[in-house]
Structures are given as structure tokens and as C-alpha cells.
N, C-alpha and C positions, 0 to 999 in steps of 0.2 A: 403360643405353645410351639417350640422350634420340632417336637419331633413328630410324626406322622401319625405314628401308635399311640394307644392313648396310655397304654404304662412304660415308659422307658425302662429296659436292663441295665440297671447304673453296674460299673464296677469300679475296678481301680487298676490305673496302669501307673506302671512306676517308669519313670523316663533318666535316670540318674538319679540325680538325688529329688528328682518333683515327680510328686507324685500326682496325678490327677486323676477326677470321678469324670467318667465321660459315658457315655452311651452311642449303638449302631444304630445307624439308618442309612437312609438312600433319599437325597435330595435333586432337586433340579440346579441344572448350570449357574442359572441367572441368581437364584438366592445364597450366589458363594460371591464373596469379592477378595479379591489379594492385599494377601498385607504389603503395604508399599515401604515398608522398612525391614523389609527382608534381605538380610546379608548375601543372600545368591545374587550376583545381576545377569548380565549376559542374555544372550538369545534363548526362546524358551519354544519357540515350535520345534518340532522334531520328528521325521517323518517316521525314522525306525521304531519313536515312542507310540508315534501314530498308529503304523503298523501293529506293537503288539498288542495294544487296546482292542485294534478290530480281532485279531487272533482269539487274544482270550473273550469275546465278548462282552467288552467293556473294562472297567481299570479296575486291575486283582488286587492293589493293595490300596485302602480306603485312606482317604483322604481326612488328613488331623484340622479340627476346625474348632473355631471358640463364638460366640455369641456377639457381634456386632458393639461393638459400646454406645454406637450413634444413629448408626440405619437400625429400626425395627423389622424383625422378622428378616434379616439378614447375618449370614453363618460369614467371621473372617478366616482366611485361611493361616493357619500355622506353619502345616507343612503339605505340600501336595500342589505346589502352583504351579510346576510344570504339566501335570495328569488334567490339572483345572483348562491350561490354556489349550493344550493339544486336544483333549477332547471337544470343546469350543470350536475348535479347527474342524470338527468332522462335523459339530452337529451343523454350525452358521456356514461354513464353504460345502462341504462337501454333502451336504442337506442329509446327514444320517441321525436322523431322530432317536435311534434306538439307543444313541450316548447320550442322550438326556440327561436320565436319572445315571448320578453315581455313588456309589459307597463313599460315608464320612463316618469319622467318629467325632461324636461332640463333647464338646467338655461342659461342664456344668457350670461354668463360669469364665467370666470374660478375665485373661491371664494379666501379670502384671508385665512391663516391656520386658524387665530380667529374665523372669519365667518364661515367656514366649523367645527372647532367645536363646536360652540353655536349651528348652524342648530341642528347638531345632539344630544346634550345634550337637546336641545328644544325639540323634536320629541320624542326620547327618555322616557321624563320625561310625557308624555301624556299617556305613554302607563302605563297599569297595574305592568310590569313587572319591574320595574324600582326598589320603595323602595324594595321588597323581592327580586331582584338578582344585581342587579346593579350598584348600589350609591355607596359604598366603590370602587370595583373594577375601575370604570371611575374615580373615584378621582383620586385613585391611579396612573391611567394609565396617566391621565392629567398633575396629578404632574410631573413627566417624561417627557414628551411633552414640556410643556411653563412653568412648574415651578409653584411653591405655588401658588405667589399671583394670577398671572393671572387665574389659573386652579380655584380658589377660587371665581375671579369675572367672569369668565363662568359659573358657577355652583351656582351664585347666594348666596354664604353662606360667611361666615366670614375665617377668616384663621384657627383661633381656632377650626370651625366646620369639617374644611376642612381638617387638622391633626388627629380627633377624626377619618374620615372616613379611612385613611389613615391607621392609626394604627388596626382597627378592619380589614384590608383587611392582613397586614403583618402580622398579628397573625394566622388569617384564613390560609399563606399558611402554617404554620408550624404543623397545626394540622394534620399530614399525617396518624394517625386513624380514618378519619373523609374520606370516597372518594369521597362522596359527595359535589362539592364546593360551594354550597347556602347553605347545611347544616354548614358545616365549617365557611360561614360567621355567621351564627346564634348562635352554640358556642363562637365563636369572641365574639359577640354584648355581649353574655352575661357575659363573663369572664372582658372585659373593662366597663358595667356598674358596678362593684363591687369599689368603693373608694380609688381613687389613696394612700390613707393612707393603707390601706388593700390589697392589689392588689403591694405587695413588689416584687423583682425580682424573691426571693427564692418563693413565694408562686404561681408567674405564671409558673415558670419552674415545677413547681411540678404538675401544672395544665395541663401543654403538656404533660407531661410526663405519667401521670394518662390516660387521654383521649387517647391516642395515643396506650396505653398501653391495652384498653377498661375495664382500672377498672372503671372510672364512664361514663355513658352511655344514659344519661337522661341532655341536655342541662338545662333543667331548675331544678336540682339540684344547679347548679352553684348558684343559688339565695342564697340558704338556708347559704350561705358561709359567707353571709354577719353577722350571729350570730356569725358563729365558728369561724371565725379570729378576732371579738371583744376579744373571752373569751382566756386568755393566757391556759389556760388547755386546752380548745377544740381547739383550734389553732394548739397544742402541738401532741394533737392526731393524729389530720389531717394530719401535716408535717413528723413531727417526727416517729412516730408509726404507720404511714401509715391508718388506718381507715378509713371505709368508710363517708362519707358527713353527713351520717346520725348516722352512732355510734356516730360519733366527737359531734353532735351534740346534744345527751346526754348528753355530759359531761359540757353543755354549763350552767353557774347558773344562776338559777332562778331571777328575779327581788324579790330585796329586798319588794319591796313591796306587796308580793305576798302571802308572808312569815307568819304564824301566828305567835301573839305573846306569850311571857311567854313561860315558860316549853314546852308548846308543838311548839314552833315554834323554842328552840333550840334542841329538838329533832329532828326536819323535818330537822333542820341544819345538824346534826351528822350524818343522813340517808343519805344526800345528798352528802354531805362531802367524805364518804363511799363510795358514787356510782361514783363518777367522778373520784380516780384515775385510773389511767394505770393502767390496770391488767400487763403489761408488768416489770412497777415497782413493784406492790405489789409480781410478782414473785420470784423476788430479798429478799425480807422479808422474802422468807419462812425458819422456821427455826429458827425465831429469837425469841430467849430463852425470853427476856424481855419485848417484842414487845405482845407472848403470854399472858404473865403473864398480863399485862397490860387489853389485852383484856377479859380476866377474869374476872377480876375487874369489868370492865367497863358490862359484863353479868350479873353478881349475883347486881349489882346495878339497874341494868335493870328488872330483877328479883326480887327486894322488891318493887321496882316502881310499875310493874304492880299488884302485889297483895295487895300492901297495897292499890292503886286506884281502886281494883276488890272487896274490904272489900263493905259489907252494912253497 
């Protein structure tokens, strides 16, 4: 008999579309174990969860548990593995008996793997936490589990959708300058919103590489990127000549339409012109005999320009 009391209060909780018969009690630690195909991973102690356990005098939201299929007289967990482990924390380190017992709701029956993880994708997505730490990571971890499609119609989305989350989770882990791993996702997101046209292999490796490296250090720099890889010179700078996001992005040209006309807007041309190459190239030129002479020229013509237009 899994419950304490000798008449269970069965009801029925609806979870999305599963519904399940389950009943309250208050078990001991030791007769919960984790489901070890749980799409969460990551670190699971946590002291400020710690904290409010002691606060509210034990764990205020009751832990979803299913009947063992293997161990007798052992409760798996559904949902509630972090509440499980941090409590464990206080009772086994920190010798506080009084979290022994905690609130679960049992189900009446051991779930099938689909239904055990809809529950928890359902529950899950209720919570705050879900879009800012969550969604790519469970994709990911789902795909693994039952694979695309299915992982795609638990999670409610298309497959298409469900590859996008995928891909911003397998970039996140490569970010290893980043030790943060919800920061890491947030890089991710911004580096894959950028135009699969623009977002080449050469221009993401250089984007790990940079991050990683802590030359750019501002996630949403990653935006500005979408100018500098249109323009083949500021593309150039970025890749090539190494530059930061934002020099590159001087060199980025102007919309023609922007442009004045006549004389003075092929002047604004020649100034601009001027500004955008590599100084890395122009270094190269130094020296050259013809190249001066040239610009000579092009000075003392600049020079009757402006005084013959400075004339009353």
C-alpha cells in the first residue's frame, strides 16, 4: 500500500491533455527516487531553494510522483527532483530531520514514458522559467529520448521549430567563454537569429572563437552584425582583419540614398571611400612613389576647389 492513510482521496488532475487519478500524502526521502530520463539536467543543489524550504517549513508545492515499475514500495519522481534533492541536502548534510517527510501527489498508476513527459513539459511550461532557461535545453534533451518528431509533438511546435531550438542549445554548449549556461543560451539565440545567408560556417567559427576568446563581450552586439556581413569590406574587416563589431561597422557604406548630390556628394563619395579601407592594406602602400604623386594631385585640386568656392 503506497499511501499512509488507509482511504486514499483519489481525484483527478488534468495536466494538458493527460489527465491523471492521483491522491496526497507525505512520504519519507528515501522512498522517492529520480527519474533518470528526465529532460532537465544540470546542477540541482540550490541554496536559495534551500533557503525557502527552511522559510516555509518544508516544500510548499508537493512533489508529482508515480509508483515504481521495478522497486516495490518505492514512489518515481515525475516532477519535483530539484525539491527532492535540496531537501536531501538539509536532511543528510545539514542533519535537519524535520525535512524528512514531504508533500507528493501520487498517481494511481505507473505513467507511460510519453505521458510522464508531456506531464512534465506541461508543468514545466506554466512556470516562469521555462522561455528564459529551458526550451532549447528540453528540446534538445527530448530529441535524444523519442527523437524529432515525437519530441516535436510533446512540445507542441513543428519540427522546423523544434531543430531551431535544437541548434541555439548545440551552439550554447560550444560557447566555453560564456560559464554561464542561460547566458550562453542568449548568445546562441542571438548568433542564430542573424540570416542563414550571413551566418556562413567561416563567420560562426569566428564568432566562437571571438566570444570564447572574450574579444566581443556584449550579446547584443551580435545584432549590429547583420550590417557588417551585407557590406563585403566590413565583412572583410570583421573576418579577415580581425576588428571589432563596431570598427567593421564603419566601414559599412552608406545607403546610396543618403548620399548628396552633384559635386558635393561625389566628394562625400571620395571621403568615404578613403575611410573604409584597411588600414592594414593601406599599410602596404606605404612608400609608393606613384600612389603619392597621385595624391598630390588629387590635394592641390582640392585646393583650387576650395578657394575658388571661398571667392566672394
Amino acid at each position: 500500500m503506497v499511501s499512509t492513510s488507509n482511504a486514499p482521496q483519489w481525484y483527478e488532475r488534468r495536466l494538458g491533455r493527460t489527465v491523471l487519478r492521483a491522491y496526497r500524502d507525505s512520504v519519507d526521502l528515501d522512498r522517492l527516487v529520480p527519474n533518470n530520463q528526465q529532460p532537465r539536467h544540470g546542477p540541482k543543489e540550490d541554496l536559495e531553494l534551500q533557503r525557502q524550504i527552511e522559510a516555509n517549513e518544508g516544500i510548499f508545492e508537493p512533489l508529482l510522483v508515480e509508483p515504481h515499475p521495478d522497486l516495490k514500495d518505492k514512489l518515481r519522481i515525475v516532477d519535483g527532483d530539484r525539491r527532492w534533492t535540496n531537501s536531501k541536502v538539509l536532511v543528510e548534510v545539514q542533519k535537519k530531520e524535520q525535512f524528512r517527510l514531504v508533500p507528493v501527489e501520487v498517481t494511481e498508476r505507473t505513467l507511460t514514458d510519453d505521458e510522464r513527459l508531456r506531464v512534465w513539459v506541461y508543468i514545466h511550461r506554466q512556470r516562469k522559467e521555462w522561455d528564459a532557461r529551458e526550451k532549447e535545453m528540453v528540446a534538445y534533451n527530448l530529441v535524444g529520448l523519442v527523437g524529432r518528431a515525437s519530441a516535436a509533438n510533446i512540445l507542441g511546435i513543428t519540427v522546423r521549430a523544434l531543430d531551431k531550438l535544437v541548434e541555439v542549445y548545440e551552439l550554447s554548449e560550444v560557447l566555453k567563454g560564456v560559464p554561464d549556461p542561460n547566458a550562453a543560451i542568449t548568445w546562441a539565440r542571438e548568433i542564430n537569429s542573424l540570416s542563414k545567408k550571413l551566418l556562413t560556417p567561416t563567420v560562426r567559427d569566428t564568432l566562437v572563437r571571438r566570444i570564447n576568446e572574450k574579444e566581443i563581450t556584449n550579446s547584443k552586439d551580435i545584432r549590429k552584425l547583420r550590417q557588417v556581413l551585407r557590406d563585403p569590406v566590413a565583412r572583410d574587416a570583421f573576418l579577415d582583419q580581425g576588428k571589432t563589431i563596431d570598427a567593421a561597422l564603419l566601414r559599412v557604406a552608406p545607403k546610396a540614398a543618403s548620399k548628396a548630390k552633384g559635386l558635393a556628394g561625389d566628394i562625400e563619395a571620395l571621403n568615404e571611400a578613403i575611410q573604409r579601407q584597411p588600414w592594414t592594406e593601406l599599410s602596404k602602400l606605404k612608400g609608393d612613389v606613384e600612389l603619392l604623386s597621385k595624391i598630390k594631385d588629387v590635394e592641390r585640386l582640392l585646393a583650387d576647389l576650395r578657394n575658388a568656392l571661398s571667392r566672394d
